[in-house]
C-alpha positions, 0 to 999 in steps of 0.5 A, a space after each residue: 500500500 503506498 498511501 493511507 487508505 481513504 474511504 469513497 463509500 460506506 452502506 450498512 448492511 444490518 447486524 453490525 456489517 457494513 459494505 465499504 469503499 475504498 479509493 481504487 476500486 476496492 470493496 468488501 463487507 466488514 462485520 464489526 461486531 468483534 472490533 466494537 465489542 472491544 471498545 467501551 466507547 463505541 458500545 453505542 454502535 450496538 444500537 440497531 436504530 444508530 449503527 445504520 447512520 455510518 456516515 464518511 469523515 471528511 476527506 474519506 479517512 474514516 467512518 463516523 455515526 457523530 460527526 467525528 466525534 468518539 464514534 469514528 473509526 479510522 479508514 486504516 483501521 476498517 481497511 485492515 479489519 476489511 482485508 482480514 475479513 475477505 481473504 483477499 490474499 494479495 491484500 493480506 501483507 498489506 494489513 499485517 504489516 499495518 497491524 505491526 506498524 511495520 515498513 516493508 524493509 522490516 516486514 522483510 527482516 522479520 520473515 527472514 526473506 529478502 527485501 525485494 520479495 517484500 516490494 512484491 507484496 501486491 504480486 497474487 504469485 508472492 501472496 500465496 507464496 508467504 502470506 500464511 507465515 505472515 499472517 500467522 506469525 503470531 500464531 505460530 511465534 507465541 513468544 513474539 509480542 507485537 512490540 518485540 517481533 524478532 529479525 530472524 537475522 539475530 534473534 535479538 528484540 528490536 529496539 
């Protein structure tokens, strides 16, 4: 990804599901259920009668149902749960590396693979190549919190 994602659409679609639009072209159907469930500020959201008010933040950054206010959540945020979502695979890396702040060069060290696969990461080829070791890295890494993901280089916890 090489911009922040950016909203250009947003419908409910009941029971706390929502069918969203980005900039490019790309859409999917998002249940955010899990995600509001863990925020007590956005328990209104569970509302039947408010949740279908989804409105876009100025500039398409986020989805808000009062006006910018506590009950937005931001497009990189939906982007990545959206992605998690719909198995999009070639999209998949993207969010991972999202989801661990990570810039590709570190994704890279992380995995142990060349920083030049990383550049690839849009390529269906490379995303069905490593996109179950990224995704899965916590899994199967349960030592390894978000916070000191370990370069395969040395083992040592990043500072």
């Amino acid at each position: 990804m090489k911009s922040f994602p950016q909203f250009t659409g947003a419908t409910s679609l009941g029971n706390m599901c929502l069918n969203v639009h980005f900039e490019g072209g790309w859409s999917a159907e998002l249940d955010l259920s899990e995600f509001v469930a863990g925020f007590k500020s956005l328990k209104p959201l569970r509302d039947a009668d408010l949740f279908p008010r989804v409105a876009l933040e100025e500039w398409g950054s986020g989805l808000t149902w009062d006006e910018e206010g506590p009950l937005s959540i931001a497009a990189t945020t939906v982007y990545r749960l959206a992605v998690e979502q719909s198995n999009d695979r070639a999209r998949s890396f993207d969010a991972w590396m999202m989801r661990h702040g990570f810039s590709a060069s570190k994704a890279a060290d992380t995995l142990g693979i060349s920083p030049r696969w990383s550049r690839a990461r849009g390529d269906i080829a490379f995303a069905n190549r490593i996109d179950g070791a990224a995704v899965n890295y916590q899994t199967l890494n349960p030592m390894h919190s978000t916070a000191a993901l370990c370069p395969k280089r040395n083992f040592r916890p990043s500072k």
